[in-house]
Biotite code that builds the C-alpha atoms (Angstrom):
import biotite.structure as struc

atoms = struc.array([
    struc.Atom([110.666, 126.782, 29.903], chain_id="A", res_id=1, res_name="UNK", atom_name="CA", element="C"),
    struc.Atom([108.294, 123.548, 29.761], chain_id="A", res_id=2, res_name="UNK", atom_name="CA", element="C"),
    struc.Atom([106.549, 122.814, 33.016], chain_id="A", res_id=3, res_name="UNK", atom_name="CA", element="C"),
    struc.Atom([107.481, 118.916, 33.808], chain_id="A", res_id=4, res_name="UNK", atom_name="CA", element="C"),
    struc.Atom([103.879, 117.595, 33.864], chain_id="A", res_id=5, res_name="UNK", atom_name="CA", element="C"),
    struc.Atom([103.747, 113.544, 34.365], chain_id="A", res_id=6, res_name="UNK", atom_name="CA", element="C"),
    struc.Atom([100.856, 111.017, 34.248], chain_id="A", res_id=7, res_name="UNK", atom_name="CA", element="C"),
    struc.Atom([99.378, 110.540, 37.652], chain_id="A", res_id=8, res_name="UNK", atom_name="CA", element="C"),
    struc.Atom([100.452, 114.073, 39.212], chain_id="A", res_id=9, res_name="UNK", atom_name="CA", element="C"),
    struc.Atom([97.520, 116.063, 40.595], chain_id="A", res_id=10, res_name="UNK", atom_name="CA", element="C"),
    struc.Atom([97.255, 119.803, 39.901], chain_id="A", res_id=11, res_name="UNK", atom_name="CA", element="C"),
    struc.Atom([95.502, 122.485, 41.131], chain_id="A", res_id=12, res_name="UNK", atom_name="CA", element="C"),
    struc.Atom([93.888, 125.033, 38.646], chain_id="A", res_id=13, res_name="UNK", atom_name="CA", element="C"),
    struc.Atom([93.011, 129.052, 39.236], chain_id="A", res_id=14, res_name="UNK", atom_name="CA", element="C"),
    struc.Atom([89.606, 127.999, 38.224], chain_id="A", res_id=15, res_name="UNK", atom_name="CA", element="C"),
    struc.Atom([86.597, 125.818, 39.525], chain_id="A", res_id=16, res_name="UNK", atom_name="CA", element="C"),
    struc.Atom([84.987, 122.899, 37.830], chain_id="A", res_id=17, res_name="UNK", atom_name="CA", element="C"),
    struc.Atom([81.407, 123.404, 37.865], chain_id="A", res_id=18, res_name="UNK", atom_name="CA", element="C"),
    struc.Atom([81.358, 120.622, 40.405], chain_id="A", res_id=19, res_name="UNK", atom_name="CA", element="C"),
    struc.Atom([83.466, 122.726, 42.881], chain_id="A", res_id=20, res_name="UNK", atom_name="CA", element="C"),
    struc.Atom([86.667, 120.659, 42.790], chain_id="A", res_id=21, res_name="UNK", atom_name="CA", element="C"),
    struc.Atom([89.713, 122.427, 42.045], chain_id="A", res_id=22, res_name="UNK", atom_name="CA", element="C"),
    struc.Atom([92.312, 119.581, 42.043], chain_id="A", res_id=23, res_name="UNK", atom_name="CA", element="C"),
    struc.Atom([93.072, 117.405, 38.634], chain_id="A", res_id=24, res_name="UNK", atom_name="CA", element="C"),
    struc.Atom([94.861, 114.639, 37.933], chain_id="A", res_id=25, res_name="UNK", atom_name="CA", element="C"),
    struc.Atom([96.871, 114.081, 34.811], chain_id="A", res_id=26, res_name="UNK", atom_name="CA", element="C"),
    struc.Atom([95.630, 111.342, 32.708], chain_id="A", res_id=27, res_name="UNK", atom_name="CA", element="C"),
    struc.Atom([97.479, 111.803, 29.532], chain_id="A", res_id=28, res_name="UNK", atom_name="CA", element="C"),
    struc.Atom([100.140, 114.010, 28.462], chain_id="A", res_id=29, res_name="UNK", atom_name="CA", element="C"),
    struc.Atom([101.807, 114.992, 24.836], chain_id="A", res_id=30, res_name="UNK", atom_name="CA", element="C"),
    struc.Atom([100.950, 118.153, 23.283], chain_id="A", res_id=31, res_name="UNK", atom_name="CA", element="C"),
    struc.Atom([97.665, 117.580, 25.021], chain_id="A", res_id=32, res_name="UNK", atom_name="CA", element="C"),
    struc.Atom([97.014, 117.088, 28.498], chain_id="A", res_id=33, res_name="UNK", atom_name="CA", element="C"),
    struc.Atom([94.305, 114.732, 29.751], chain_id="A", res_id=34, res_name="UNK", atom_name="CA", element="C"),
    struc.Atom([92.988, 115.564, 32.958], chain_id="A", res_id=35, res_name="UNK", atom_name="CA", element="C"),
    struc.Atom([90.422, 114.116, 35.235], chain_id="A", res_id=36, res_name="UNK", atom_name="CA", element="C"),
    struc.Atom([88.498, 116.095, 37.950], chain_id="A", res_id=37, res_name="UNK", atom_name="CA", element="C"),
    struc.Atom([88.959, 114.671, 41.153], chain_id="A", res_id=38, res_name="UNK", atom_name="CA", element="C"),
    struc.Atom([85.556, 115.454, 42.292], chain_id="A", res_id=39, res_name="UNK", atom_name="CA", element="C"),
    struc.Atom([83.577, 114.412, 39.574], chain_id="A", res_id=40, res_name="UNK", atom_name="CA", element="C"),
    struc.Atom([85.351, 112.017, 37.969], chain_id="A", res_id=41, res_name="UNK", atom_name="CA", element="C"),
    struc.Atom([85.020, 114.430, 34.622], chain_id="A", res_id=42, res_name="UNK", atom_name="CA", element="C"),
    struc.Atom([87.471, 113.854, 32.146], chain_id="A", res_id=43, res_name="UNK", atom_name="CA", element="C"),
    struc.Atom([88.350, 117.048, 29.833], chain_id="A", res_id=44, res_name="UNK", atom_name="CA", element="C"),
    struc.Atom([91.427, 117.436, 27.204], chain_id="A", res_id=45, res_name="UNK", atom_name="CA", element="C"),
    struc.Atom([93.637, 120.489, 27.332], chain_id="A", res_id=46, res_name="UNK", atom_name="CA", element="C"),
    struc.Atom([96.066, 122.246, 24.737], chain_id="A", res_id=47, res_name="UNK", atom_name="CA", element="C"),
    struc.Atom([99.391, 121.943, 27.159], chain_id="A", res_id=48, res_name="UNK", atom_name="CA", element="C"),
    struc.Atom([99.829, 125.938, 26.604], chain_id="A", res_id=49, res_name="UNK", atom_name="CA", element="C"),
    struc.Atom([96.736, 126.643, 28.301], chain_id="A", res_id=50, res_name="UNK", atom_name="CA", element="C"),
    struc.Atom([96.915, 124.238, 31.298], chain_id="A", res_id=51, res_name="UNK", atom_name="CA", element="C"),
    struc.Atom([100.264, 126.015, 31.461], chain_id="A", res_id=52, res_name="UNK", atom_name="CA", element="C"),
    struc.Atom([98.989, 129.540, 31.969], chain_id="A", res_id=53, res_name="UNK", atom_name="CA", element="C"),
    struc.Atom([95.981, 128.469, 34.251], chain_id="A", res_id=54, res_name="UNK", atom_name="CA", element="C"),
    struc.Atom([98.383, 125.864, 36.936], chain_id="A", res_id=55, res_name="UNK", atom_name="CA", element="C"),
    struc.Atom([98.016, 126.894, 40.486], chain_id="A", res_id=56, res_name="UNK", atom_name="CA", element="C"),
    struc.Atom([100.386, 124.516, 41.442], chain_id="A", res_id=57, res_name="UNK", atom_name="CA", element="C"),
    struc.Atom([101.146, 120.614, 42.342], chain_id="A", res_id=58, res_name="UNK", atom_name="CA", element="C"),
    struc.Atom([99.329, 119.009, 45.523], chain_id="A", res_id=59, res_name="UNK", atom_name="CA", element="C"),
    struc.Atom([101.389, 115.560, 44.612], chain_id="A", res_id=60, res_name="UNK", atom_name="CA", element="C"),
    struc.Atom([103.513, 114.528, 42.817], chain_id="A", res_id=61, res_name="UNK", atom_name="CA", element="C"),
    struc.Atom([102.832, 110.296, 40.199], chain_id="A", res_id=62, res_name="UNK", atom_name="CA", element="C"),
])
């Protein structure tokens, strides 16, 4: 099943930025996902099948 990811949601990974910030929000989406740290402003590209396996969950909903 495909997680419904949308532009302007904010996720939290199982990971931590280097910056300490654990929340994203979803820039772009297609078969990559953009995401921007909330903390740091850091902007990183995903493959969607990884930000798949490492979601924690939502914190809001775009």
């Amino acid at each position: 099943m495909v997680l419904e990811i949308n532009p302007g949601d904010i996720i939290k990974l199982k990971k931590k930025h280097p910056c300490g910030g654990y929340e994203w929000r979803v820039v772009r989406v297609g078969a990559d996902i953009g995401l921007k740290c909330t903390t740091c402003e850091r902007r990183i590209m995903l493959p969607r099948s990884v930000v798949e396996r490492r979601i924690k969950g939502f914190v809001k909903g775009g």
